[in-house]
N, C-alpha and C positions, 0 to 999 in steps of 0.2 A: 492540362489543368489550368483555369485560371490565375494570376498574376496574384490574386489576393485570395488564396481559401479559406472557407469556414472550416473552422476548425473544432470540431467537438466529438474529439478523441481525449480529456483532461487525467482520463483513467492511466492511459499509456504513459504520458509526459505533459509538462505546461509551459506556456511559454513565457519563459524570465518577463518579471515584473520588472520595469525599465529602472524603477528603483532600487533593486537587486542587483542590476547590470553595473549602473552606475556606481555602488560601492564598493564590487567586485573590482572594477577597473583601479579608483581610489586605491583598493589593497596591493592591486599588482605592481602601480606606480608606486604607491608611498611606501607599503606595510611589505617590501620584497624579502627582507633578512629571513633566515631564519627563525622561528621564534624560542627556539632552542639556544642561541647564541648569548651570552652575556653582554653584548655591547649594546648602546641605545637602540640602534634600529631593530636590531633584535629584541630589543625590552619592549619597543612601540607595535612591533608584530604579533609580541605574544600579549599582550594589553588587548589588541583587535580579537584576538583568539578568545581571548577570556572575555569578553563582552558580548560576543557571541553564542559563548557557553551560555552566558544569563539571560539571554532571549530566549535559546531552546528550552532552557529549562523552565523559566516563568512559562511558556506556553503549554505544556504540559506538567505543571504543578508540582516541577521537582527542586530539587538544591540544584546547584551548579556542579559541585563535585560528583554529582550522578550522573555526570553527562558524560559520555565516549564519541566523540566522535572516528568516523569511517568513512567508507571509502562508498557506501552508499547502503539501502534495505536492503540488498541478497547480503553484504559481508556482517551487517548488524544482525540478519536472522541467522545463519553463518556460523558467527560467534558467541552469538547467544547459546544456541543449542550444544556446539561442540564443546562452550568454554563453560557450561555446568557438569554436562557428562565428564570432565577431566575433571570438572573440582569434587567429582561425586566418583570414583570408581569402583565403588562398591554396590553403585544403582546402576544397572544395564539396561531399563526401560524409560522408552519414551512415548508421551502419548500426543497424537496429532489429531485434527479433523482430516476430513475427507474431500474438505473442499478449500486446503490452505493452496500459497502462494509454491510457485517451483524453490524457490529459495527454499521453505519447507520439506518441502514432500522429496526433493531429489538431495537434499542433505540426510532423510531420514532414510530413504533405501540407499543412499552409502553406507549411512551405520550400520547398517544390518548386515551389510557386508561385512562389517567389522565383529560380527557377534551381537551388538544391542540389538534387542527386542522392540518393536514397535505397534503399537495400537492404533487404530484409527478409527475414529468415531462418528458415525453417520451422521447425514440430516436430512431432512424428511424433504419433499415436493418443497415447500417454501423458502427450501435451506434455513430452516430453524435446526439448531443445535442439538442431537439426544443425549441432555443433563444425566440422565438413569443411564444411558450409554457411558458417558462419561465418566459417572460415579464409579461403574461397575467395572474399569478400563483399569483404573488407577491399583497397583499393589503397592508390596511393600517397600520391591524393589525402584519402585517408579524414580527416576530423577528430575522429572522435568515436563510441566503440561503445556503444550504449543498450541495454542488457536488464535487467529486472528483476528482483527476488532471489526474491518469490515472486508465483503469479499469484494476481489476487485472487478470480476464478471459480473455479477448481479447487483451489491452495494449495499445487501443484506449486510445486515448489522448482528456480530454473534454476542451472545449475552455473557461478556468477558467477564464480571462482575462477580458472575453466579458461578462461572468456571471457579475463580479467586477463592469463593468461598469451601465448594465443595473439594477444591487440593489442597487447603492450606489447613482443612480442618484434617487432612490427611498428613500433614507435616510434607506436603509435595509444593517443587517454587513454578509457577507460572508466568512462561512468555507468552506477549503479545503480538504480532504482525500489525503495526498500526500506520504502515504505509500509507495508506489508499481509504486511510480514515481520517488522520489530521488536517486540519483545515476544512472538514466536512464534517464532523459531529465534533460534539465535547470532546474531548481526551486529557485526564484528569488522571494523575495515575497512584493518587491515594484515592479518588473516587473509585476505580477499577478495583487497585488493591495490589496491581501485579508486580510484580519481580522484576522483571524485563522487557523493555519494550523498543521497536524497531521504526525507526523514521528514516525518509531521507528527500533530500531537498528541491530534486526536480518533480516531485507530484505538488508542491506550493510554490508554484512560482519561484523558485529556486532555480540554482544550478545542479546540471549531473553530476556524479562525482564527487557528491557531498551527502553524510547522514548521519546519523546520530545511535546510539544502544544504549537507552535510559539501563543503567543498571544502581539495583536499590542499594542503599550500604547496606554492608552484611550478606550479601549474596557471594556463595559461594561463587568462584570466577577464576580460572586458569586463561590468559591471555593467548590469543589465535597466530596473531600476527608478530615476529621475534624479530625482535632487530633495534630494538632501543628502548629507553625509559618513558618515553612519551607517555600523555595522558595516563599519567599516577603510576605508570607500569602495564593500563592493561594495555596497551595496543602501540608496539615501536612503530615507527616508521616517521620524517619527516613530516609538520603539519602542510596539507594543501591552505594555505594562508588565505586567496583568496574567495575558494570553493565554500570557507568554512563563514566568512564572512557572508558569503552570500544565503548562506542557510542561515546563518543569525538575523539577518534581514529579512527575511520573507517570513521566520518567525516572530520578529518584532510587527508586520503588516500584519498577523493575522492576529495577534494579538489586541490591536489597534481597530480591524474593520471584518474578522472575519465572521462575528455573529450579522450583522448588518447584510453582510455579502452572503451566506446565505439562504437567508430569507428572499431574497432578490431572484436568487438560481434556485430554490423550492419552488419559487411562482415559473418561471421559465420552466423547470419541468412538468409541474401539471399542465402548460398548454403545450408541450410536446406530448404527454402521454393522452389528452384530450383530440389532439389533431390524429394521432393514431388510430383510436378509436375508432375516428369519423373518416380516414380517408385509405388507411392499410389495409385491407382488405386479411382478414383471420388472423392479425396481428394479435400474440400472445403473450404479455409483459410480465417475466420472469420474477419470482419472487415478493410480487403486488401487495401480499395477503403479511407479510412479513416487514419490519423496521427495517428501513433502507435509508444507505446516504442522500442528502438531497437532491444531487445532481448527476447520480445514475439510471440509465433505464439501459436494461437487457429486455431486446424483446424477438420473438422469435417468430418464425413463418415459417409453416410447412410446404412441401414441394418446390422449393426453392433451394439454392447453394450463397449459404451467407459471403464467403469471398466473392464470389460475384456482383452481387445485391454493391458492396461496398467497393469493387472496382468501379463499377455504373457510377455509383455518386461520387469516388474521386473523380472519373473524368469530367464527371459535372463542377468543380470545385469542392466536393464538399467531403470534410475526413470524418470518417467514421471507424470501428473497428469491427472485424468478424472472430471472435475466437474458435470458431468449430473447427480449425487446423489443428492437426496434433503435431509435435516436435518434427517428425517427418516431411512434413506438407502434406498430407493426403487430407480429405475432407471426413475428418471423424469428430463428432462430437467432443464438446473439452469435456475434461476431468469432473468439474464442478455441474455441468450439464447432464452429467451422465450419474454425479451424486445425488442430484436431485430427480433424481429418474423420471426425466425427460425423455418423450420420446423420440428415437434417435432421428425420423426425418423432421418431425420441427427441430429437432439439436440443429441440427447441419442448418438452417434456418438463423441461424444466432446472429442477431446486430445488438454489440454495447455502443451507447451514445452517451457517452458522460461530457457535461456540461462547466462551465469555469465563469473565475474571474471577469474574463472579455469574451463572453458567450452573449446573446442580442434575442429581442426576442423577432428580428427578421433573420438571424441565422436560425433560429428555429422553425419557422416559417418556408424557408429556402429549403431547406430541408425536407418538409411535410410535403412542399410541393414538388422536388425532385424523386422523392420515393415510389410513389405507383409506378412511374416508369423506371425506375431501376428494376421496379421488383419483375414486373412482367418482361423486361429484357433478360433477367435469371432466369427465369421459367425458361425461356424459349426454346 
């Protein structure tokens, strides 16, 4: 692989915004105490921590005291789900889609393991959400309704909004997955409505290892993680000081430039999904017909093996992702592909190319023009 890759894989991970690095570093030199600790450096650590809080949460439209931070989006969805079912033990059910994150879907067939009940709730070809599915999913018992805001395979945008409404007119609380949506649509979370919602800091130019579980006041909440008073009691554990600074960073950036930005990477994708068109030969882009993030395209090719397709254009330089691996490694359509009943040899076809910050429109280009030959070296 080249010295210098295009890189437009953003869905997966992003790469630290240099001014994110930079403060991150600042914390590590300056902000090292504990911020636990009563002495000043300990009072100037947890001052960083608490300034942080108020980035994440102006970016998403909450109070500061709403804000948990974690250890990133699987331990925020995690948390969310197991720490309502323990505030609620008398509700055994939960209800998911069918085309959430693993963080979701393999926390919900543990539960089941455990006794709780679980629903899951289709979406058609476009991965639009079945609302009357949904409606119809929710009982008495329900504790907790789980969908997420956008999918991170397609970019489909689910209508979390209209979920809020139809469980809370149930007296049901509603978590979010809003990983792989923040910094790429709105995310407002009295606009939404919901309960609970999951972030974390390396899909924004952030660092790994840092994320956030907006939770509402008032929501019922038994803490996951035991081992100290930290963040108000729900979640012990020592703060990652400079992990947490750098999530309040690249929340403050997007705060500052992320309508502007993407507007930018909307335009960059319609001249990817246009060069498509014109030069992929049966190129079929998932989910079209449906509200999608800006700067995803899932697109698919039949008679071809997606890992392949995307080892061709690593060795070219260029990163891209294939989801059609299943936990295994074998070449089977993902979950999400196989919910929108897709057929299984375009599935196996699958390229996500989600786009960023330092996305170009001659990385996009680079792209358009190393792909016929990747695809026809798949084939062969």
């Amino acid at each position: 692989m080249p010295s210098n890759p295009i890189y437009l894989d953003n869905n997966a991970t992003t790469r630290p915004d240099e001014r994110v690095v930079q403060a991150m570093v600042a914390a590590l030199t300056e902000h090292y105490a504990n911020p636990s600790s009563g002495h000043d450096p300990g009072k100037q650590a947890a001052a960083a921590v608490d300034e942080a809080r108020r980035a994440v949460a102006s970016l998403i439209g909450a109070a500061p005291a709403e804000i948990v931070f974690t250890s990133g989006g699987t331990e925020a969805d995690n948390s969310a789900v197991r720490g309502v079912l323990a505030a609620l033990p008398n509700k055994r059910h939960l209800v998911i889609s069918t085309v959430e994150h693993h963080a979701i879907i393999e926390m919900a067939e543990a539960l089941e393991q455990t006794g709780v009940n679980v629903t899951r709730v289709s979406v058609d070809s476009d991965g639009k959400l079945d609302l009357d599915g949904l409606a119809n999913a929710i009982r008495d018992d329900t504790a907790l309704v789980s969908v997420m805001l956008a999918n991170n395979e397609t970019g489909v945008i689910l209508p979390v909004g209209e979920v809020c409404r139809i469980a809370h007119a149930r007296g049901v609380l509603v978590h979010t997955d809003a990983v792989n949506a923040l910094g790429k649509t709105n995310v407002n979370v009295d606009e939404l409505g919901v309960d609970l919602l999951s972030l974390s800091g390396h899909k924004i130019y952030g660092p790994k290892g840092a994320g956030a579980l907006y939770l509402r006041n008032g929501t019922p909440f038994v803490k996951q993680q035991i081992g100290g008073g930290q963040e108000s009691g729900r979640r012990g554990g020592t703060h990652n000081t400079p992990g947490i600074v750098g999530l309040g960073d690249a929340c403050t950036l997007l705060t500052e430039h992320g309508a502007a930005e993407q507007t930018q990477i909307r335009d960059l994708r319609g001249r990817l999904e246009a060069g498509l068109g014109a030069r992929a030969s049966g190129a079929k882009v998932i989910g079209k017909a449906a509200e999608r993030l800006t700067n995803t395209t899932c697109v698919c090719f039949a008679g071809v093996d997606g890992q392949r397709v995307t080892s061709e254009l690593n060795a070219a330089g260029i990163c891209v992702s294939s989801s059609a691996a299943c936990a295994s490694g074998g070449n089977e359509p993902s979950h999400v592909m196989l919910a929108m009943q897709v057929p299984p040899d375009l599935a196996r076809g699958q390229l996500r190319i989600s786009l960023g910050r330092f996305s170009t429109a001659e990385d996009v280009d680079r792209l358009l023009d190393a792909l016929p030959t990747a695809l026809d070296r798949a084939a062969g």
